[in-house]
Structure formats: structure tokens, C-alpha cells
KEDO-224473 format. One record per atom (N, C-alpha, C): y, x, z. Coordinates in steps of 0.02 Angstrom, whole numbers, plus 50000, padded with zeros to 5 digits. Example, Ala and Ser with C-alpha at 12.3 -4.5 7.8 and 13.67 -1.06 7.14 Angstrom:
497165066050390 497755061550390 498355066050390 498885064250354 499475068450357 500025064550394 
! end
This chain:
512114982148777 511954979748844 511274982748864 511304984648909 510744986148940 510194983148985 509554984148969 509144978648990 508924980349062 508594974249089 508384977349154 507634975949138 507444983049217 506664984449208 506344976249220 506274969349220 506344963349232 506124962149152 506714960549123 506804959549048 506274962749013 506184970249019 505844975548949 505094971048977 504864970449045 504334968649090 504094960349058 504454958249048 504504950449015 504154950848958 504634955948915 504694956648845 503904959548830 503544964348859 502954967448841 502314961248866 502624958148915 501974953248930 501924947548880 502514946048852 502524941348786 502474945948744 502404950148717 501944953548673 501214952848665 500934957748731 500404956748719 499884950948731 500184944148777 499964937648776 500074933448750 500674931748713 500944927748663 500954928748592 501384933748580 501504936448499 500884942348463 500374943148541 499974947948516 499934953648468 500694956548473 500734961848429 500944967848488 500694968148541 500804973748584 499914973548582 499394979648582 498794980448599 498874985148683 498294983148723 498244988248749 497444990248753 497794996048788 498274999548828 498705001148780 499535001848804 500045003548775 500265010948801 500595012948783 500955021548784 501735019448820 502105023148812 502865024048820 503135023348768 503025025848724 503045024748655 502895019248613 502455015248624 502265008948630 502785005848651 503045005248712 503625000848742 504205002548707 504435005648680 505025010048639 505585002448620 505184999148583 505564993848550 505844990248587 505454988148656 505674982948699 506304988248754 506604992348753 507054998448761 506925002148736 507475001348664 507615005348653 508245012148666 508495009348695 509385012848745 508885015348794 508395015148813 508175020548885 507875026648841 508005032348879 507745039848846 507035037648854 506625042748826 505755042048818 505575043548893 506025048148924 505905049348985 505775044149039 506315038049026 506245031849066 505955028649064 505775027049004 505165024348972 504615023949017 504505031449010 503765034749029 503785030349079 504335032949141 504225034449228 504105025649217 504595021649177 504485013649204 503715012149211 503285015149185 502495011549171 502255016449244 502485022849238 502105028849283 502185024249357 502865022849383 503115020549423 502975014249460 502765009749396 502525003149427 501695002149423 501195006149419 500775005249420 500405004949484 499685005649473 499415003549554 499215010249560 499335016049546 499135022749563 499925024849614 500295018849608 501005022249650 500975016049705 501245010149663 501325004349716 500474999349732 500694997149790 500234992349806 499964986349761 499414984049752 499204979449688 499774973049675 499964971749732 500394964749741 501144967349706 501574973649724 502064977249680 502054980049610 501124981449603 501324984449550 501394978949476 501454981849431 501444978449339 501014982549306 500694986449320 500304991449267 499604995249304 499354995449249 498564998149282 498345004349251 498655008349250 498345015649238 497685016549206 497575016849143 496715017949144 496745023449107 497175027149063 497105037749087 497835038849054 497635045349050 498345046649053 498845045048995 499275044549047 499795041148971 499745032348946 499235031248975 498975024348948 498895017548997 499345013348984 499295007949037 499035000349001 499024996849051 498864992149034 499244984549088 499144980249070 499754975149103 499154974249181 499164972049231 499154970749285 498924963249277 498174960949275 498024954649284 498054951249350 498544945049358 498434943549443 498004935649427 497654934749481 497194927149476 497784923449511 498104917549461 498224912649513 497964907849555 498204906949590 497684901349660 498014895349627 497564889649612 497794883649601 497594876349653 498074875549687 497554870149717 497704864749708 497354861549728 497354853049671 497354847949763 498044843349736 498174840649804 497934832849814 497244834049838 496834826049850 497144819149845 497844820149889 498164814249905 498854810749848 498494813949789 498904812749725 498544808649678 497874809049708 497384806449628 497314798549670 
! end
């Protein structure tokens, strides 16, 4: 079965925030395990593709910091705390 770019995307963020056995910055090669059925080629483009050197910060998953080398996409969540509860 084949995974979707969703799933491998899941799978590397519970790596490197949960199971802490992904370091980054990670490679293509790095991601290998979490697809393995995609050629190295797909690999690559999935990180090349979703980063913020292609898509907008809000689209992208990856942060380019040189070549070959990404890193996961930190977003701040907004939390707001609703007065008329306490």
C-alpha cells in the first residue's frame, strides 16, 4: 500500500517530536524509512516541494536551511482562553 504525502508527513513529525529518533535537519535519505516504495527521487522533490523556498509559510512543511537539508516547519499556535468559562 502506498502511503500518502499526509501519512510519510505525520510519520517524520512523530519522529522527530515524539520518538526522537529523526534529528534535524533531515536529508531524503533520512526520510527513506517513513517511504520506503517512493524512488529517492520522490523522496527528494516531497521535502524540495513543500518547503517555504516554493510554497507560502502557511502551505509549506519544511524549512530549507541548505542544500539537501530540511527541517520540519515550526507554526505558533494561538491559544485563547475563553473568560466566560472560569
Amino acid at each position: 500500500m502506498k502511503k500518502s504525502d499526509q501519512q510519510v508527513y505525520g510519520e517524520i513529525c512523530h519522529a522527530v517530536h515524539v520518538d526522537r529518533k529523526l534529528k534535524e535537519p533531515f536529508t531524503a535519505k533520512d526520510i527513506r524509512r517513513f517511504c520506503p516504495q517512493w524512488p529517492y527521487t520522490r523522496q527528494f522533490r516531497f521535502l524540495a516541494e513543500n518547503c517555504t523556498e516554493k510554497l507560502c509559510e502557511d502551505a509549506a512543511l519544511f524549512v530549507r536551511v541548505s542544500r539537501g537539508q530540511y527541517r520540519l516547519l515550526v507554526r505558533e499556535i494561538e491559544v485563547s482562553i475563553n473568560e466566560s468559562s472560569h
